[in-house]
Every structure is written in C-alpha cells, then in structure tokens.
C-alpha positions in Angstrom: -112.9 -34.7 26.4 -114.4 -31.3 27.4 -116.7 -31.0 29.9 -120.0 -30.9 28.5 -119.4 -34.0 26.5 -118.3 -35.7 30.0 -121.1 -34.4 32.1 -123.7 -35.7 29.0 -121.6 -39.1 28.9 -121.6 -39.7 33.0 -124.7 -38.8 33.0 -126.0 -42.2 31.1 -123.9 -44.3 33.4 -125.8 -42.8 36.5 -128.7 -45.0 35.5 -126.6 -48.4 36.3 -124.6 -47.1 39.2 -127.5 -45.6 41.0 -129.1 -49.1 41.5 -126.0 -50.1 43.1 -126.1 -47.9 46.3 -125.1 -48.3 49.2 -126.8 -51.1 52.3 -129.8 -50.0 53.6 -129.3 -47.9 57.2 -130.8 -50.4 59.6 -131.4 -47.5 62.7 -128.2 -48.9 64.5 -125.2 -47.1 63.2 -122.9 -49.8 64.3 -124.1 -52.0 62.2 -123.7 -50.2 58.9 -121.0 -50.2 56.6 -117.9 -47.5 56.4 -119.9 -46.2 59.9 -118.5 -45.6 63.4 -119.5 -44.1 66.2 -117.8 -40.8 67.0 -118.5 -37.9 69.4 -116.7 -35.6 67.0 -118.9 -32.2 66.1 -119.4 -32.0 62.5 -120.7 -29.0 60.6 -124.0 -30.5 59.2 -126.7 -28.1 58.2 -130.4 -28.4 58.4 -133.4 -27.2 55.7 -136.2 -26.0 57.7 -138.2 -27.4 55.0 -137.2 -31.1 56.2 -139.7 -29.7 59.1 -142.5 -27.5 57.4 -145.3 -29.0 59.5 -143.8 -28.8 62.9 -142.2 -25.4 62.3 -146.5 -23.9 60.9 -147.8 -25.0 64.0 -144.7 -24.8 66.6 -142.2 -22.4 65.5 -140.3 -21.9 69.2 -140.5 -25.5 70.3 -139.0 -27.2 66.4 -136.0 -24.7 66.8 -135.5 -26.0 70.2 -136.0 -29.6 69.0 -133.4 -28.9 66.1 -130.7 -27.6 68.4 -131.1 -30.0 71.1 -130.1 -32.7 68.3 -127.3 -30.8 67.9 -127.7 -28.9 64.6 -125.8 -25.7 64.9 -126.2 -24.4 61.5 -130.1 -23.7 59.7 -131.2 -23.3 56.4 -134.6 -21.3 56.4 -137.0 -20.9 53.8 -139.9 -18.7 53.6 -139.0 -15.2 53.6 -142.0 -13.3 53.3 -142.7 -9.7 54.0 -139.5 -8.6 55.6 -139.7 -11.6 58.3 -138.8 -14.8 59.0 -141.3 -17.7 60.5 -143.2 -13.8 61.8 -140.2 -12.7 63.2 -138.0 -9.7 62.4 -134.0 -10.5 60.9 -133.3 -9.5 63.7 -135.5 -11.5 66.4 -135.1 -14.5 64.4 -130.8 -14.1 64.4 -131.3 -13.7 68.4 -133.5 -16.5 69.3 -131.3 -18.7 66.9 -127.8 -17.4 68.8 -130.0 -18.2 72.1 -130.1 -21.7 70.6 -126.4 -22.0 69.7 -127.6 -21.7 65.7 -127.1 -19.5 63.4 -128.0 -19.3 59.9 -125.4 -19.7 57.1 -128.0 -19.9 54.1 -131.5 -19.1 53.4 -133.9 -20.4 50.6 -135.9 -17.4 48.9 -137.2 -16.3 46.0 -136.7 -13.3 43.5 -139.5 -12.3 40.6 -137.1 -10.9 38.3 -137.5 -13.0 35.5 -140.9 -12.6 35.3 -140.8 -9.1 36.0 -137.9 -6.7 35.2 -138.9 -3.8 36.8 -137.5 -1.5 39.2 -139.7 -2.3 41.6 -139.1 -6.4 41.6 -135.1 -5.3 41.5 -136.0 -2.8 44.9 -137.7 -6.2 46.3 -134.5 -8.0 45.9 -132.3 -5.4 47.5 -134.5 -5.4 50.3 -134.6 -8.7 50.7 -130.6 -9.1 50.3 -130.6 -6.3 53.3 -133.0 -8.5 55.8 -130.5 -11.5 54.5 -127.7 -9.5 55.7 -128.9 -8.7 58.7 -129.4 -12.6 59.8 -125.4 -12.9 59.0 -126.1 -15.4 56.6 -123.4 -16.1 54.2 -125.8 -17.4 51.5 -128.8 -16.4 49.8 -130.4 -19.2 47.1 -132.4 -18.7 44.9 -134.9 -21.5 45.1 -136.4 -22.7 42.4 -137.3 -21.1 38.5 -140.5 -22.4 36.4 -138.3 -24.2 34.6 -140.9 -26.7 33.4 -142.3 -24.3 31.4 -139.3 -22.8 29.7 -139.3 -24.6 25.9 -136.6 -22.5 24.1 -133.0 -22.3 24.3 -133.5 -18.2 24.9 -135.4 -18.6 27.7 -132.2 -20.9 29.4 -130.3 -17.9 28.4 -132.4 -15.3 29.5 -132.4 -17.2 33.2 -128.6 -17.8 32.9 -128.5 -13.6 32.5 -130.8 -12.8 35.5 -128.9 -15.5 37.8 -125.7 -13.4 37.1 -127.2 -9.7 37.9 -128.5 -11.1 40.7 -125.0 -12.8 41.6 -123.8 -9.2 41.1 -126.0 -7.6 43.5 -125.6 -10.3 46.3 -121.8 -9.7 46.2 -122.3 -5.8 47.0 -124.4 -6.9 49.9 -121.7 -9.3 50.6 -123.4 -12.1 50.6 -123.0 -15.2 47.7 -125.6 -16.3 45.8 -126.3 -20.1 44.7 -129.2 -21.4 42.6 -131.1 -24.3 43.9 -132.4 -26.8 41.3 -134.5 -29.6 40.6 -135.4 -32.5 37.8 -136.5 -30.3 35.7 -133.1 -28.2 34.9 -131.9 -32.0 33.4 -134.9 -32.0 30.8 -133.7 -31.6 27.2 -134.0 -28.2 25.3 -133.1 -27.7 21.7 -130.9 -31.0 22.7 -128.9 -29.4 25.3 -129.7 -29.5 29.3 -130.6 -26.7 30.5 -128.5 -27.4 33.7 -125.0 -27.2 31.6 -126.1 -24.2 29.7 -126.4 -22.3 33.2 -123.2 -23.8 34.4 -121.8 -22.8 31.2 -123.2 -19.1 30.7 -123.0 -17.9 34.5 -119.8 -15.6 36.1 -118.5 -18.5 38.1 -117.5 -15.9 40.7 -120.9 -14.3 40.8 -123.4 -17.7 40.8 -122.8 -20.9 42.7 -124.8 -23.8 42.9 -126.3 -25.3 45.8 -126.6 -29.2 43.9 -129.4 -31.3 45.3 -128.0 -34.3 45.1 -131.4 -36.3 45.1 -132.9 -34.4 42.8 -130.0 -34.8 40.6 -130.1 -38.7 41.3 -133.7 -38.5 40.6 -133.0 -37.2 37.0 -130.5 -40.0 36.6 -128.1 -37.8 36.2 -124.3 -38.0 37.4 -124.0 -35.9 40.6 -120.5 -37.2 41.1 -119.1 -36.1 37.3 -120.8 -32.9 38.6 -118.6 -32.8 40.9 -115.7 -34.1 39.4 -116.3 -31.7 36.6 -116.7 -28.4 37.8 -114.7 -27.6 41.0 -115.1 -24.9 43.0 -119.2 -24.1 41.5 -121.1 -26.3 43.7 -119.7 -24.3 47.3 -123.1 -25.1 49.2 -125.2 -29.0 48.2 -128.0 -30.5 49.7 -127.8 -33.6 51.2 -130.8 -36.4 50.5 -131.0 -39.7 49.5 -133.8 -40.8 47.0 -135.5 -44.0 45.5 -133.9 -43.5 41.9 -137.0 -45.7 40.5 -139.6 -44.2 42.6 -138.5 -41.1 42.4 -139.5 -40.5 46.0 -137.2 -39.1 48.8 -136.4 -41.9 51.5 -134.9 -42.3 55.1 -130.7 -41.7 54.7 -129.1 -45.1 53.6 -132.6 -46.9 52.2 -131.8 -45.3 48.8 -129.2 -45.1 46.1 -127.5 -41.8 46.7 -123.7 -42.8 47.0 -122.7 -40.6 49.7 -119.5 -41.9 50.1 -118.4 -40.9 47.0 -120.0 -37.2 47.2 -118.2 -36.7 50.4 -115.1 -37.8 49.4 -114.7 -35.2 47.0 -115.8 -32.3 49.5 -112.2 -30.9 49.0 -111.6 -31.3 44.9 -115.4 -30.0 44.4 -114.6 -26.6 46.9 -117.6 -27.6 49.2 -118.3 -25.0 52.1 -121.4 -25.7 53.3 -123.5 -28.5 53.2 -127.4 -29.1 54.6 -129.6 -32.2 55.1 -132.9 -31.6 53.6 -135.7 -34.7 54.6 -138.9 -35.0 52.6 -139.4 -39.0 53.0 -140.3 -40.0 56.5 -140.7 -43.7 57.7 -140.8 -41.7 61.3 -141.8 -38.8 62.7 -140.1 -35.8 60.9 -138.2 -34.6 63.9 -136.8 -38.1 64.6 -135.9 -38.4 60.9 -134.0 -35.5 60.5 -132.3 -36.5 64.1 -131.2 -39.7 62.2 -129.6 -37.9 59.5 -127.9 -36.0 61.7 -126.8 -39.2 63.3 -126.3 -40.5 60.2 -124.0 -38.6 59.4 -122.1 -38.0 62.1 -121.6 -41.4 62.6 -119.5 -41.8 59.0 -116.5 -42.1 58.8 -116.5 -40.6 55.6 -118.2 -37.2 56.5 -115.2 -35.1 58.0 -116.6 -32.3 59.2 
C-alpha cells in the first residue's frame, strides 16, 4: 500500500478512534492514567498565541509569567515591521535570555503567493534576517487562504512557493515548516490538498509543523501522519480538541491521543514540539501552566 492510499484509508478510521480518547484530566495529575509525578525538565514549547490577550496588554509581565512556570523555549507570532511584541530582534532575544527562554521557532507570514514580486521576495529576506538574529532555528509559515483555493493548480502553485521559500530559509540557515489547518484536508479535484503538498515539496527544503488538533478536528489520522512520513513533521503543535465540537479544550478533556503521538517522537524525527491553548475552562495563564504540568507529569512525554 503506498502512502497516499494509507494516509486516505487511516484517515476514515480517525472518525471512530477519535471518540475513544483518552480520561478526562481531572486537575490532579496523580489521579490520571499513564501520569506520574516527576521533577524531570522536559523540553516543552509555548505558542505566544495560547496568550494573545495577556501578552496586548502586558507584554513584560506574561513573559515573566511564562518563565516562572518553567517554559524555557517560545514560539512567537506577530512579526510585524521588523519587531517583535514593539521590540527589536535583538531586545526581544535579550529580555528572553534574561528570562532563561529563548526562541526556537516563530509564526509569520510571507505574501508571496499573492504577490511575486521582488519586492514581497526582499520582505521575506528581511524578515528571515530579523529571524536570524532572534537564533531561532525555525521560521513557519503560518497559515495560506487555503479556503479559497478550488483548483488542483492553485495546490501546486502553493506547493512551489513553499519550496523557494524552503530554499531561501536554508541560506539564512534557518528551516522552514508550514503550519496548517482544517482546511488543507478539504477535498480538491478528489485529492487533499494536504498530501499533494507533502507529495510535491523538497522534503529537505519544507517541513511541517502538524497541528495535531486541527488535524483531529478534520478527522483526519494524525498518527498515520506520523507513521507515514518520517522525518517531515520535525516541529508539531501540541492541542487537544472536541472532535465533535470542533472546539479546542483544556489538555486531557478531549480526544487527541497523546500517548500514541508521543510515542512515535523518535520514528516520526520530532525536534521540537510547542503547546498551543485556545480553549480555556481557566484563566489563560493558568491553562497553559496546566499543559505544561500536564505534560510534564506523563510518563509518556520524554523530553
């Protein structure tokens, strides 16, 4: 069985496993299943996005939050206009080592395939060079309007930018993932869009950065993703969802199999990994401070 004939076939069965999950976390890590207590440091990352509100009206006093729960490595988002959350590569890579953080990968966005001009290709070099400066070691591209691509061409066309922009990242020595969504798994011309990138990108060029809700939201088979393609998905995100509601929920009260997804860290080539909270039944800070306790409470999660 090749692999697009796999992914397509796992990818039906994700609609009855989802539902199966795992127990709901119950706040007390003792008390949940494959879970023990440990003091060992893991390496779990942090989205910034997880904290949008805090971070627009206290920049200074979130990043101290976020390291004082013991996140050492961030995930920003929101490059705009050379800076970071108003601050300089620079400034921001300083008050971050200050912290004991650094960042290791950074949601942004490149206007290429709307507009392939010299100018939008100058923008990206540019904002490769602030990238570099932060000592990231990965730049993602965040999102594409994939909702309104309707052609097979147009997946093509994207697949094409991703790699000249994989190109360029590597001479800035950085790597370069694409981030995706539910819509990548909406049918085109009968194929998923999804596949045709994996399919048509320089695997050495493009990674992706799997969100493993998202995919779960699409009831699609994040583990055969997995399983499937060792070695693309370096850098995931980390989120458990609602697979019926569609709607992101505290870590454990969903049906993202995390066991399974960590146990595979080693065939799949994982590097990096971030936690990425949009569902609160708390305050945001104290959610993403139970992910991180979460997870560093599972046995499962090696590093």
């Amino acid at each position: 069985m090749n692999r697009r004939h796999f992914i397509q076939q796992s990818s039906v069965a994700i609609a009855a496993t989802a539902l199966a999950g795992y127990p709901a976390y119950t706040g007390n890590a003792k008390n949940s299943p494959g879970i023990s207590i440990t003091n060992q440091k893991k390496k779990i990352g942090l989205q910034l996005y997880s904290l949008k509100d805090d971070l627009s009206k206290d920049v200074d006093g979130t990043l101290k939050a976020i390291a004082n729960i013991g996140y050492t490595s961030i995930e920003p988002w929101g490059y705009r206009d050379g800076k970071f959350f108003g601050k300089t590569p620079l400034d921001f890579k300083n008050q971050l080592a200050d912290l004991g953080m650094k960042i290791t990968s950074s949601h942004t966005g490149f206007g290429v395939y709307q507009t392939d001009t010299t100018e939008s290709w100058d923008a990206v070099k540019k904002n490769m060079e602030d990238h570099r400066i932060t000592g990231t070691k990965w730049i993602i591209q965040a999102s594409y309007p994939g909702t309104r691509f309707t052609t097979l061409d147009e997946v093509k066309k994207l697949a094409d930018t991703l790699n000249r922009i994989g190109e360029l990242a590597k001479s800035f020595g950085l790597k370069f993932a694409y981030h995706n969504h539910t819509e990548e798994f909406r049918t085109i011309e009968r194929q998923i869009p999804y596949q045709k990138y994996l399919e048509l990108t320089d695997k050495t060029l493009v990674f992706f950065q799997m969100d493993i809700g998202h995919v779960a939201n699409a009831m699609c088979d994040y583990v055969g993703y997995l399983l499937a393609y060792p070695g693309r998905f370096a850098n995931l995100h980390i989120r458990d969802t609602d697979v019926i509601t569609k709607k992101a929920t505290e870590y454990g009260k969903g049906n993202v199999r995390f066991k399974e997804v960590f146990d595979l860290f080693d065939h799949a080539g994982v590097e990096d990994y971030y936690v990425e909270q949009e569902g609160y039944d708390f305050e945001p800070i104290v959610s993403v401070k139970n992910c991180y306790d979460y997870l560093t409470a599972a046995d499962y999660v090696k590093w």
